[in-house]
N, CA, C and O of each residue as an XYZ file, in Angstrom:
740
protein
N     -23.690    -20.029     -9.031
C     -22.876    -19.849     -7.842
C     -22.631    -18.368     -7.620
O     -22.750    -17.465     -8.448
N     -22.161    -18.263     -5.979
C     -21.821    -16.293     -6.001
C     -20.973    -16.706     -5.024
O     -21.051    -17.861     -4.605
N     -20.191    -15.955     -4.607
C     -19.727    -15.428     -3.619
C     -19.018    -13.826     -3.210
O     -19.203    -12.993     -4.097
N     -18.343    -13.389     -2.140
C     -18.028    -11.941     -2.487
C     -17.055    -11.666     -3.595
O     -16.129    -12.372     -3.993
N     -17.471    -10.463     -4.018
C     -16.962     -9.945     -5.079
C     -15.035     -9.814     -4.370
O     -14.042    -10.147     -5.017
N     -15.033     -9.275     -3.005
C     -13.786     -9.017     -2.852
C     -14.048     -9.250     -1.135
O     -15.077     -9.070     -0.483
N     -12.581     -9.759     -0.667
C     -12.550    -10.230      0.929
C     -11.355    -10.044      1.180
O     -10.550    -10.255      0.273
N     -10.988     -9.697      2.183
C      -9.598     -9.538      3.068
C      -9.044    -10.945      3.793
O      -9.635    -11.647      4.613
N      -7.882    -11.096      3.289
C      -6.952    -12.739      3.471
C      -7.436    -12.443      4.940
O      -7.429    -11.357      5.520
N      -7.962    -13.971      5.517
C      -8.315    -14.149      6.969
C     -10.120    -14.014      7.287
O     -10.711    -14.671      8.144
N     -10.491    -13.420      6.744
C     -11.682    -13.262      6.466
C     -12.706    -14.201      5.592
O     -12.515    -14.480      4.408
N     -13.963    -14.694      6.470
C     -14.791    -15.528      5.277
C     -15.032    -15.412      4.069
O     -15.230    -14.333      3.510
N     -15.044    -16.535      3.520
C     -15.638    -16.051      1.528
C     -16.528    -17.837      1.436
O     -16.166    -19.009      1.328
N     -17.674    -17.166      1.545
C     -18.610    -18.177      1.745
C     -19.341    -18.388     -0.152
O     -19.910    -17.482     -0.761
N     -19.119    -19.625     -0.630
C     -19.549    -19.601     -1.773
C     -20.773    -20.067     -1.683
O     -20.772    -21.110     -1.028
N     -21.943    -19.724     -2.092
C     -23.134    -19.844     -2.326
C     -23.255    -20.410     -3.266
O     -22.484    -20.099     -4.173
N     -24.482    -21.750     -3.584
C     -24.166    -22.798     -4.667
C     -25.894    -23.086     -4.555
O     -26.467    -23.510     -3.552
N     -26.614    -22.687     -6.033
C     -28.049    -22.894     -6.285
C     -28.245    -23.934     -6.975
O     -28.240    -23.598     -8.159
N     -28.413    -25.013     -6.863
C     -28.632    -26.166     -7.379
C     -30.141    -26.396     -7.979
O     -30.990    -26.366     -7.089
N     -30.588    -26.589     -9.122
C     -31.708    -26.405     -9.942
C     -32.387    -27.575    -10.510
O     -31.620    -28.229    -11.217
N     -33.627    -28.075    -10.429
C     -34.050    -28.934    -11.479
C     -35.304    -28.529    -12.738
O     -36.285    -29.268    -12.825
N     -35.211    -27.701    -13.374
C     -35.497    -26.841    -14.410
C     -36.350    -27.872    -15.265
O     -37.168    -27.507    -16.110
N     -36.005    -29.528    -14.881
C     -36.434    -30.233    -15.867
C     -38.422    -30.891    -15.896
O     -38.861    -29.953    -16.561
N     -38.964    -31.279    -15.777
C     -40.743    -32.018    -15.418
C     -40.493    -33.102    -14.994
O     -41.429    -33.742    -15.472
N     -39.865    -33.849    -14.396
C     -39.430    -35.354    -14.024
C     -38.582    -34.826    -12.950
O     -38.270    -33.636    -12.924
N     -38.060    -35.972    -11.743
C     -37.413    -35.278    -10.255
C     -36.006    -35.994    -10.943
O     -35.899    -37.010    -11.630
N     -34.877    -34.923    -10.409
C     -33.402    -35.225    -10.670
C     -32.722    -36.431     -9.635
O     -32.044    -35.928     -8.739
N     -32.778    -37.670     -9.615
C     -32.343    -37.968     -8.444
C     -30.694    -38.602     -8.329
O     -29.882    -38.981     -9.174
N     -30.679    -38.504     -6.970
C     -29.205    -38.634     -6.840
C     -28.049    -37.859     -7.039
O     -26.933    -38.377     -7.096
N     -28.257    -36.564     -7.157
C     -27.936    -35.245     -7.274
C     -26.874    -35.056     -6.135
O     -27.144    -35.203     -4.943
N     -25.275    -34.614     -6.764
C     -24.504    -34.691     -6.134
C     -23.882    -33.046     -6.621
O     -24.077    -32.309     -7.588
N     -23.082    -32.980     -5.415
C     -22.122    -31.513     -6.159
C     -21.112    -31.713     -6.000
O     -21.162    -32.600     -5.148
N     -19.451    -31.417     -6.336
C     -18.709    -31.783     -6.423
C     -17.889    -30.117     -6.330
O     -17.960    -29.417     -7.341
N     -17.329    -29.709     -5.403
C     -17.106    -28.684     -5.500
C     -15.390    -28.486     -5.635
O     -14.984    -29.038     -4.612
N     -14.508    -28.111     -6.184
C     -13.029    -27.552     -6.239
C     -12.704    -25.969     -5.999
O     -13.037    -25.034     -6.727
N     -12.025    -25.928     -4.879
C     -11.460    -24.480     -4.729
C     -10.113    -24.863     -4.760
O      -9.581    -25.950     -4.537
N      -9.563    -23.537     -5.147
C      -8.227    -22.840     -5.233
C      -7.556    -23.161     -3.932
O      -8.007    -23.507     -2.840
N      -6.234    -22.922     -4.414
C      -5.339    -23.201     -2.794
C      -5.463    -21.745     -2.316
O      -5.644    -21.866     -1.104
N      -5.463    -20.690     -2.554
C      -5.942    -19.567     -1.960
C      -7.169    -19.358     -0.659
O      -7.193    -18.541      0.262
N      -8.356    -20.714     -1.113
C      -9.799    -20.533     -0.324
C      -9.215    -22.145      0.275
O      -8.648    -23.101     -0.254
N      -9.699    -21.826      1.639
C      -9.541    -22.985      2.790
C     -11.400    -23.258      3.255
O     -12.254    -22.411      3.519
N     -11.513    -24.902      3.198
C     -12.379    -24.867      3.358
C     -12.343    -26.316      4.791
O     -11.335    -27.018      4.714
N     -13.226    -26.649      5.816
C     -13.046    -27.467      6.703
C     -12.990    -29.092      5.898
O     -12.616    -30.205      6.268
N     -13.517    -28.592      4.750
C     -14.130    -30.040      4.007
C     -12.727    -30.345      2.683
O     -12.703    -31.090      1.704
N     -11.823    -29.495      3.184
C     -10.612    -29.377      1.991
C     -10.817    -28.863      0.817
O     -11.823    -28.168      0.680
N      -9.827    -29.094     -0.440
C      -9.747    -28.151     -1.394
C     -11.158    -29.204     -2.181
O     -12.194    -28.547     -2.284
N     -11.224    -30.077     -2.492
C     -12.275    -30.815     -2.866
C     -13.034    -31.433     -2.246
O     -12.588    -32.276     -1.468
N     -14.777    -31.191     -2.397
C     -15.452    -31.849     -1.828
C     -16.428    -32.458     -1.912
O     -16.932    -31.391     -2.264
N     -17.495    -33.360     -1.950
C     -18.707    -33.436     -2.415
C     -20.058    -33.195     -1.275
O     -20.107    -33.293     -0.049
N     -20.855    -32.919     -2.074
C     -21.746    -32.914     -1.731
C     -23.467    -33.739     -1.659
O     -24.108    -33.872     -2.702
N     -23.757    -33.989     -0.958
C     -25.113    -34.916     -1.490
C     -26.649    -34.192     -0.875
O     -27.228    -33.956      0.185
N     -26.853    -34.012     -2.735
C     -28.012    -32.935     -2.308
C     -28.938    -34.103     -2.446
O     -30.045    -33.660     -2.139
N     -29.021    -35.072     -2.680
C     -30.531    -36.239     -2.731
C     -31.407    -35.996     -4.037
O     -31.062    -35.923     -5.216
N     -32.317    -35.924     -3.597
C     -33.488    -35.671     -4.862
C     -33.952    -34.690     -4.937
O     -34.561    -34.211     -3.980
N     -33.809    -34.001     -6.205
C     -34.851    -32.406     -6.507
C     -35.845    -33.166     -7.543
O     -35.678    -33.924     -8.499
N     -37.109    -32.513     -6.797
C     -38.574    -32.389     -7.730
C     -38.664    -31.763     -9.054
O     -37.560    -31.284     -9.312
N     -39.286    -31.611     -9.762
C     -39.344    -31.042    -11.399
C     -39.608    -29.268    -10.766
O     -40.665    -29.106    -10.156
N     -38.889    -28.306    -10.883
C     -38.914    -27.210    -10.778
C     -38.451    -26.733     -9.411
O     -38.975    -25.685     -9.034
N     -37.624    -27.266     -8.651
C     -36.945    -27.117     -7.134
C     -35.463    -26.814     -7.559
O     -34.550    -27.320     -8.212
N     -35.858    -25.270     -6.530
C     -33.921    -25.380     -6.568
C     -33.610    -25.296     -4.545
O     -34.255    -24.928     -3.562
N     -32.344    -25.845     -4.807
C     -31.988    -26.161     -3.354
C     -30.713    -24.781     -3.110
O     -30.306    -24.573     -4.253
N     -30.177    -24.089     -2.416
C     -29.173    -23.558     -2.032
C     -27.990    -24.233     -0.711
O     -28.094    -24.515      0.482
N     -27.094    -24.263     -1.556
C     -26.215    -24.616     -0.046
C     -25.259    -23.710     -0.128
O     -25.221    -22.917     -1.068
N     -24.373    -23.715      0.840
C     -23.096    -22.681      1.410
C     -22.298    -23.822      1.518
O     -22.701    -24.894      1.971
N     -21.048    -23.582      1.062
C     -19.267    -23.627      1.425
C     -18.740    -22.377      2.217
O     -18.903    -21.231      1.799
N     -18.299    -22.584      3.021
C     -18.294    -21.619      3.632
C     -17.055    -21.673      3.934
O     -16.880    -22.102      5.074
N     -15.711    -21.295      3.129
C     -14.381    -21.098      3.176
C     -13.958    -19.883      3.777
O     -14.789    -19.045      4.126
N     -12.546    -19.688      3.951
C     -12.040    -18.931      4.456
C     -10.464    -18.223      3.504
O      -9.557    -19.036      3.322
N     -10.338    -17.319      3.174
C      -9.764    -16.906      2.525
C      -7.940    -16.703      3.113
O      -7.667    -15.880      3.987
N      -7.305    -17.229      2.726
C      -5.552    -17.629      2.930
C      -4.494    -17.077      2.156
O      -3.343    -16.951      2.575
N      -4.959    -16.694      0.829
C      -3.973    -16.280      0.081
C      -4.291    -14.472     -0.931
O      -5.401    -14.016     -1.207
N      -3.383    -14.043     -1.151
C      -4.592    -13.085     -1.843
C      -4.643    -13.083     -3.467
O      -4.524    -14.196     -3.980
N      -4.776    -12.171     -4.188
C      -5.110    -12.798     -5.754
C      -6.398    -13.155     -6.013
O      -7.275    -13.082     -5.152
N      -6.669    -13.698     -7.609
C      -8.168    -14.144     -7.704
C      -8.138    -15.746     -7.665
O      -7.642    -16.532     -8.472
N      -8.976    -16.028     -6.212
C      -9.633    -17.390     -5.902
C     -10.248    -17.732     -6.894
O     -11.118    -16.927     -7.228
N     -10.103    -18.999     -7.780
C     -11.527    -19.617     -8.446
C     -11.549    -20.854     -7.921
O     -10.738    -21.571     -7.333
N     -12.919    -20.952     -8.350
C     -13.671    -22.045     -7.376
C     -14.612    -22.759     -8.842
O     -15.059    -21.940     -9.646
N     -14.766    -23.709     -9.004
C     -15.751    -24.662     -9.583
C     -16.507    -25.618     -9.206
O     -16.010    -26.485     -8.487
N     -17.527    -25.683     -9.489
C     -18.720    -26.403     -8.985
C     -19.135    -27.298    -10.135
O     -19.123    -26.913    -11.304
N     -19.611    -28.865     -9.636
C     -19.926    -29.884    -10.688
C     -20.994    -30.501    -10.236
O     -20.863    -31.235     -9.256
N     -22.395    -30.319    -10.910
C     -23.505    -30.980    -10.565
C     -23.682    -32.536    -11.443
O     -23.690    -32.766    -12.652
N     -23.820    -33.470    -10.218
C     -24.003    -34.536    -11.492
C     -25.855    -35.246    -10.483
O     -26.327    -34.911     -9.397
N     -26.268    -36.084    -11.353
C     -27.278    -36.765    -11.379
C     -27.470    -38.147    -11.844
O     -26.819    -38.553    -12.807
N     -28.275    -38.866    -11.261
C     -28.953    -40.135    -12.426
C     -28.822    -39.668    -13.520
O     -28.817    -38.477    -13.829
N     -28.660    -40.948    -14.446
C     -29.294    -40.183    -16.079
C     -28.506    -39.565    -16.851
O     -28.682    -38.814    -17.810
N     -27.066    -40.211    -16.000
C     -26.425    -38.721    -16.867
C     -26.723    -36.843    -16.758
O     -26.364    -36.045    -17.624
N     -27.270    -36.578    -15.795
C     -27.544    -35.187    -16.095
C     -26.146    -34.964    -15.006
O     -25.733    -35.593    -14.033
N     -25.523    -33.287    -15.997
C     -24.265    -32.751    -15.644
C     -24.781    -31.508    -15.685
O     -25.773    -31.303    -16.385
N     -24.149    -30.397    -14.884
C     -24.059    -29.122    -15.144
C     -22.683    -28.733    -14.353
O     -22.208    -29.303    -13.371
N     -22.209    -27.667    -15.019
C     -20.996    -27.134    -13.683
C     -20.808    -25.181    -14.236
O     -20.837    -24.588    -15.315
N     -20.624    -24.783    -12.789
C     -20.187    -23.240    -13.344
C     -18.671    -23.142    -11.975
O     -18.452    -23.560    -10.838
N     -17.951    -22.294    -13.066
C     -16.925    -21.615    -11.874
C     -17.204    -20.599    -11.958
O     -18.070    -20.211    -12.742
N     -16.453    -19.734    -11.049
C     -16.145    -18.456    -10.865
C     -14.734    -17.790     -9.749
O     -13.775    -18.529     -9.524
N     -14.778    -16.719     -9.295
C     -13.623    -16.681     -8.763
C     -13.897    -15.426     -7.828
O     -14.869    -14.701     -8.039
N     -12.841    -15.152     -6.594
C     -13.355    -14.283     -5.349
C     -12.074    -13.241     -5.415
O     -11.066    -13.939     -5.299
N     -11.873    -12.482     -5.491
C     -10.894    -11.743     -5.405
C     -10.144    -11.408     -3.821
O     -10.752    -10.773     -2.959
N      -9.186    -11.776     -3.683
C      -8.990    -11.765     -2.209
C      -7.546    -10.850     -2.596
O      -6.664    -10.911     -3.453
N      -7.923     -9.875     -1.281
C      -7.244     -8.565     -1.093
C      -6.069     -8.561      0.492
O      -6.331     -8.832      1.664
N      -4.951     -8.188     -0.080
C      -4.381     -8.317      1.646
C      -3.716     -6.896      1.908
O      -3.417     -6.495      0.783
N      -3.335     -5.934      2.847
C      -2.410     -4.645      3.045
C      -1.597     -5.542      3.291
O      -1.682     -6.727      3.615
N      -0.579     -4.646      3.047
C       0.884     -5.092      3.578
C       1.513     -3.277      4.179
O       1.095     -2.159      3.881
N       2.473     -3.655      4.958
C       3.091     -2.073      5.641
C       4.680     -2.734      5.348
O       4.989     -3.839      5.792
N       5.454     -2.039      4.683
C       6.846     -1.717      4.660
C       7.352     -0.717      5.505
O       6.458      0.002      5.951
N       8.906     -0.323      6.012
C       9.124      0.453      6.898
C      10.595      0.493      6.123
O      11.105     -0.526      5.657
N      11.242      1.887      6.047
C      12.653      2.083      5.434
C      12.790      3.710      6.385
O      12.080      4.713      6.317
N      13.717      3.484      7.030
C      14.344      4.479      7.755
C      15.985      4.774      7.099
O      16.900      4.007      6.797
N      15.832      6.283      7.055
C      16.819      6.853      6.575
C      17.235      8.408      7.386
O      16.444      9.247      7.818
N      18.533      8.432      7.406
C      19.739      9.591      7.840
C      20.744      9.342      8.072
O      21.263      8.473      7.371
N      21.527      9.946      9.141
C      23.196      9.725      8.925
C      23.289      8.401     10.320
O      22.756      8.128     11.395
N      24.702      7.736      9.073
C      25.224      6.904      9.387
C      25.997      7.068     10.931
O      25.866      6.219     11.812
N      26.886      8.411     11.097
C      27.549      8.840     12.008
C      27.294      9.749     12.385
O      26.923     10.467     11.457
N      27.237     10.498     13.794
C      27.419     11.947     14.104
C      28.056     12.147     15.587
O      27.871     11.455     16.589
N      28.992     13.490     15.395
C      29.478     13.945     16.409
C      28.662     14.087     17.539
O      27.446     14.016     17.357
N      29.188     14.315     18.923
C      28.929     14.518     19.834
C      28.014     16.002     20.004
O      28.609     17.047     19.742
N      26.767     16.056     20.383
C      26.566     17.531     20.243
C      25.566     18.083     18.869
O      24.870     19.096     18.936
N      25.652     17.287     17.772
C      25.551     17.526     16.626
C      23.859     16.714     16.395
O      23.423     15.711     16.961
N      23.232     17.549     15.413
C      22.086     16.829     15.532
C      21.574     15.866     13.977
O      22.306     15.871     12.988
N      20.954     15.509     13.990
C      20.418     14.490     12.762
C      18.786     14.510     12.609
O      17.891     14.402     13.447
N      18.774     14.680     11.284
C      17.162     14.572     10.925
C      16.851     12.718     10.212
O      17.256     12.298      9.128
N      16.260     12.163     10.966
C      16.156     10.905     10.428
C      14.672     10.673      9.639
O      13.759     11.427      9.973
N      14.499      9.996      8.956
C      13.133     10.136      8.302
C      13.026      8.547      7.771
O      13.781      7.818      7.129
N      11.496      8.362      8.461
C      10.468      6.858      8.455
C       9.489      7.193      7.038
O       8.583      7.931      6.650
N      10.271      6.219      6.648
C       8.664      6.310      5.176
C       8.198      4.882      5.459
O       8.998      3.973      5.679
N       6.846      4.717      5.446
C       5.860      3.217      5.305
C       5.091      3.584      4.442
O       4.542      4.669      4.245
N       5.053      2.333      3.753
C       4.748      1.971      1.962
C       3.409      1.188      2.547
O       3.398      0.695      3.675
N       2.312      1.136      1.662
C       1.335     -0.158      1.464
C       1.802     -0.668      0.396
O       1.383     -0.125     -0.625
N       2.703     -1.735      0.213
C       2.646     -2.497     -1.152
C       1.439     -3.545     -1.455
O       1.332     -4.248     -2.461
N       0.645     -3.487     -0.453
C      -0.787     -4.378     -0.905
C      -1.475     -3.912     -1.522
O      -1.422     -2.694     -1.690
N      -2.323     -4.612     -2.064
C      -3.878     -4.639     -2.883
C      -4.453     -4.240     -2.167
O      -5.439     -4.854     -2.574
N      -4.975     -3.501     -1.043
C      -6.227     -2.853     -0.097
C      -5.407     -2.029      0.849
O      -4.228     -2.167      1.173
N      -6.478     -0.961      1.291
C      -5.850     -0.475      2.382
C      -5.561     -1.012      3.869
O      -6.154     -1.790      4.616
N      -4.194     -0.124      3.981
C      -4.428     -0.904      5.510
C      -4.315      0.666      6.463
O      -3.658      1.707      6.490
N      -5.645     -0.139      7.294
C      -5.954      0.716      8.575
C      -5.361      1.108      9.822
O      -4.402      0.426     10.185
N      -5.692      1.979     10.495
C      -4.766      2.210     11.711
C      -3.336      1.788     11.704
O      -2.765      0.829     12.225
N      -2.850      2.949     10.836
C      -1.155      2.447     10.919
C      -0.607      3.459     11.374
O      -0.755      4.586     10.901
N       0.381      3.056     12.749
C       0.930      3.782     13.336
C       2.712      3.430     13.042
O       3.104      2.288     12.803
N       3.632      4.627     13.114
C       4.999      4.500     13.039
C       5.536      4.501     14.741
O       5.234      5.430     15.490
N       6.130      3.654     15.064
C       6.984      4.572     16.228
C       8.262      4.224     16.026
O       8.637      3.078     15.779
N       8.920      5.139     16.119
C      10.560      5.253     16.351
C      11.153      5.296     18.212
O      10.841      5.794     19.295
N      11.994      4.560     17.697
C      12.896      4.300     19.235
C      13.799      5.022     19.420
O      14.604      4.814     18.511
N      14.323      6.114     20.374
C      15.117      7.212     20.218
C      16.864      6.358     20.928
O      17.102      6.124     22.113
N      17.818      6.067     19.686
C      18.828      5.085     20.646
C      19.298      5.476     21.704
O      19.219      6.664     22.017
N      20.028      4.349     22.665
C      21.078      5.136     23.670
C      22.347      5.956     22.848
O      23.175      5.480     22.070
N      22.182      7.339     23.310
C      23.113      8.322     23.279
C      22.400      9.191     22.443
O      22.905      9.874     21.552
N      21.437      9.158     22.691
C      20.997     10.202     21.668
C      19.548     10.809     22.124
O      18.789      9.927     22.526
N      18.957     12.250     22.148
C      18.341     12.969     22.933
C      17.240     13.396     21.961
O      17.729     13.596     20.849
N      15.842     13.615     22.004
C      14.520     13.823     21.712
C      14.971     15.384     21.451
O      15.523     16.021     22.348
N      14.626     16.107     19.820
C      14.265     17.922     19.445
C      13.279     17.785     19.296
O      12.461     17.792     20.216
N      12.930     17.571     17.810
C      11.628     17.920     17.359
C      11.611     16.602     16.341
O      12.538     15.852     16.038
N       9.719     16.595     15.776
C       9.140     15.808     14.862
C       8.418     16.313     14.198
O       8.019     17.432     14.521
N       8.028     15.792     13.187
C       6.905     16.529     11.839
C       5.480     15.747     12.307
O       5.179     14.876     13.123
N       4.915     16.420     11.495
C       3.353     15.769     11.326
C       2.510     15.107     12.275
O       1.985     13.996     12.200
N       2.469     15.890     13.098
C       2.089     15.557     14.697
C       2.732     14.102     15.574
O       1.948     13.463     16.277
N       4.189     13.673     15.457
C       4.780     12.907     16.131
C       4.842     13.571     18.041
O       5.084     14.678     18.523
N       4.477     12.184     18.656
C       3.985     12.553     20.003
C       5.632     11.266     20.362
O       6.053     10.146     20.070
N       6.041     12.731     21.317
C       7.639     11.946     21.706
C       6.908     11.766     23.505
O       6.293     12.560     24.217
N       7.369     10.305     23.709
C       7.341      9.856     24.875
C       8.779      9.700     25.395
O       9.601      8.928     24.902
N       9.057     10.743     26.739
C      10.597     10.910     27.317
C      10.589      9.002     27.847
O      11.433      8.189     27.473
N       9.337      8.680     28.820
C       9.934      7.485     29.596
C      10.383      6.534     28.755
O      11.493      6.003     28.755
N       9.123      6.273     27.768
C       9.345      5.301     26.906
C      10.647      5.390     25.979
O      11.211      4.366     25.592
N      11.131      6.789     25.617
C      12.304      6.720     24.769
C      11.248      6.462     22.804
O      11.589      5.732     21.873
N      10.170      7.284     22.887
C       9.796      6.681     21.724
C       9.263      7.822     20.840
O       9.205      8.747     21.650
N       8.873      8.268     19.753
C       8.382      9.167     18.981
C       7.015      8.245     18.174
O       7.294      7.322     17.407
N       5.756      8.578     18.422
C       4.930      8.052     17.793
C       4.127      8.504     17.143
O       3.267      9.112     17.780
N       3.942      8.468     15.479
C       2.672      8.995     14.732
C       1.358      8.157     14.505
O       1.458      6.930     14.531
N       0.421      8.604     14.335
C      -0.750      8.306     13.771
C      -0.360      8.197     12.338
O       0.411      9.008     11.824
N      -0.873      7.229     11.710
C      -0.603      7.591      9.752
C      -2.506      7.437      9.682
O      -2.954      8.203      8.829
N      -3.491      6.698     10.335
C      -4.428      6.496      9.825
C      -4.413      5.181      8.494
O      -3.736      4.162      8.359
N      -5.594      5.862      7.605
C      -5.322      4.523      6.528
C      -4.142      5.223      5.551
O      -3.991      6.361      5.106
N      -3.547      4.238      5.466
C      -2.742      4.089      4.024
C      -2.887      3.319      3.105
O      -2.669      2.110      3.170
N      -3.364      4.069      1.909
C      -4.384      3.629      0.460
C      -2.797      2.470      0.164
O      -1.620      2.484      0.523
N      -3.678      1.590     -0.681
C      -2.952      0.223     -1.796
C      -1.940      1.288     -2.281
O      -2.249      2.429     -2.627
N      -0.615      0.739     -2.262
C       0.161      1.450     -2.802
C       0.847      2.947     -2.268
O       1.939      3.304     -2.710
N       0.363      3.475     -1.635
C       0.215      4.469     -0.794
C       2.091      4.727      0.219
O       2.915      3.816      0.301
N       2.226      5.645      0.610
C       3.207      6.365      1.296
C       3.229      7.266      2.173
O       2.614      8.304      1.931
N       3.857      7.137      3.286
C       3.848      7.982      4.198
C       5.444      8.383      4.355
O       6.286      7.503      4.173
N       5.891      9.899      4.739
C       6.970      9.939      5.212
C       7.164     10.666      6.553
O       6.608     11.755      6.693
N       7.690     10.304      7.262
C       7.341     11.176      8.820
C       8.834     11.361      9.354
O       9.707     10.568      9.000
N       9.100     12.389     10.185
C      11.135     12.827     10.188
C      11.002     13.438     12.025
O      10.056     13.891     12.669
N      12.114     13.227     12.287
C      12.248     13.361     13.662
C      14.088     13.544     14.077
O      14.973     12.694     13.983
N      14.161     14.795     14.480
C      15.503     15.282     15.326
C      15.700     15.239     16.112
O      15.075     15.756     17.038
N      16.919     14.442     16.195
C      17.688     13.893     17.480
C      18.944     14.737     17.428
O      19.186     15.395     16.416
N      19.911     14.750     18.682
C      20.784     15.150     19.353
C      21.797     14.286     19.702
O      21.370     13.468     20.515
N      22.996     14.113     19.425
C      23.940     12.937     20.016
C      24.370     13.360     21.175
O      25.045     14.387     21.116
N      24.186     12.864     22.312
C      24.678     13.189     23.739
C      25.611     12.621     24.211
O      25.988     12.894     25.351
């Protein structure tokens, strides 16, 4: 059996399954019996069988499961070949499924005078296993309070009332911190 080494939750993870008759006589009645993880979603459910029919003395057949990945962590999956005759074989293995995640924690002052200004500062975390792409911050500038300045190329929109950065990717684990001065009016 194969499937990808690593897949992003939402994304296919198609298990590939080589079914073999290695033996000089034909295997017949050759079934597969496949079990995935609650992690891998498959149309045919977490268990399923399969009916591969008859393999000839030296035929191998390939089929696809073709699941979809739901949870992240390592997927395993097992496969059970049975036959006439008593013939058994089975292999598992397992898919590593990867998800980003974006956290957001905003910090500065609780209160401020009239007039008086405040530096507030956005940090976003990846606490996932993979990166996640195109991550943008925007901050909402509240009522009573007036647009100075921003760090790290923050683009302040007056209509919208908004301050917006680019972060790009942010690596597994990864941090961004981005700060922006306001005015209490």
């Amino acid at each position: 059996t194969s499937a990808p080494e690593k897949v992003f939750v939402g994304e296919p993870a198609t298990v590939a399954i080589a079914v073999s008759n290695p033996g000089d006589h034909p295997a017949e009645g050759v079934k597969l019996v496949v079990h995935l993880a609650e992690g891998l979603e498959s149309t045919k459910g977490p268990r399923s069988t399969i009916d591969v029919g008859t393999l000839a003395a030296g035929e191998t057949r390939n089929v696809q499961v073709v699941c979809a990945a739901k949870s992240s962590g390592a997927q395993k999956y097992e496969v059970f070949a049975e036959g006439t005759d008593g013939l058994k074989a089975n292999d598992a293995s397992s898919v590593n499924v990867v998800q980003p995640r974006v956290d957001v924690e905003v910090t500065g002052p609780k209160m401020r005078y009239l007039g008086r200004k405040a530096v507030y500062s956005v940090k976003v975390t990846n606490p996932g296993d993979a990166p996640a792409a195109n991550v943008f911050v925007t901050e909402v500038i509240p009522t009573g309070f007036k647009y100075v300045t921003s760090d790290n190329g923050g683009q302040h929109d007056f209509a919208a009332r908004t301050v917006k950065w680019f972060i790009g990717e942010l690596a597994a684990g990864g941090s961004k911190e981005v700060k922006v001065e306001l005015e209490a009016t």
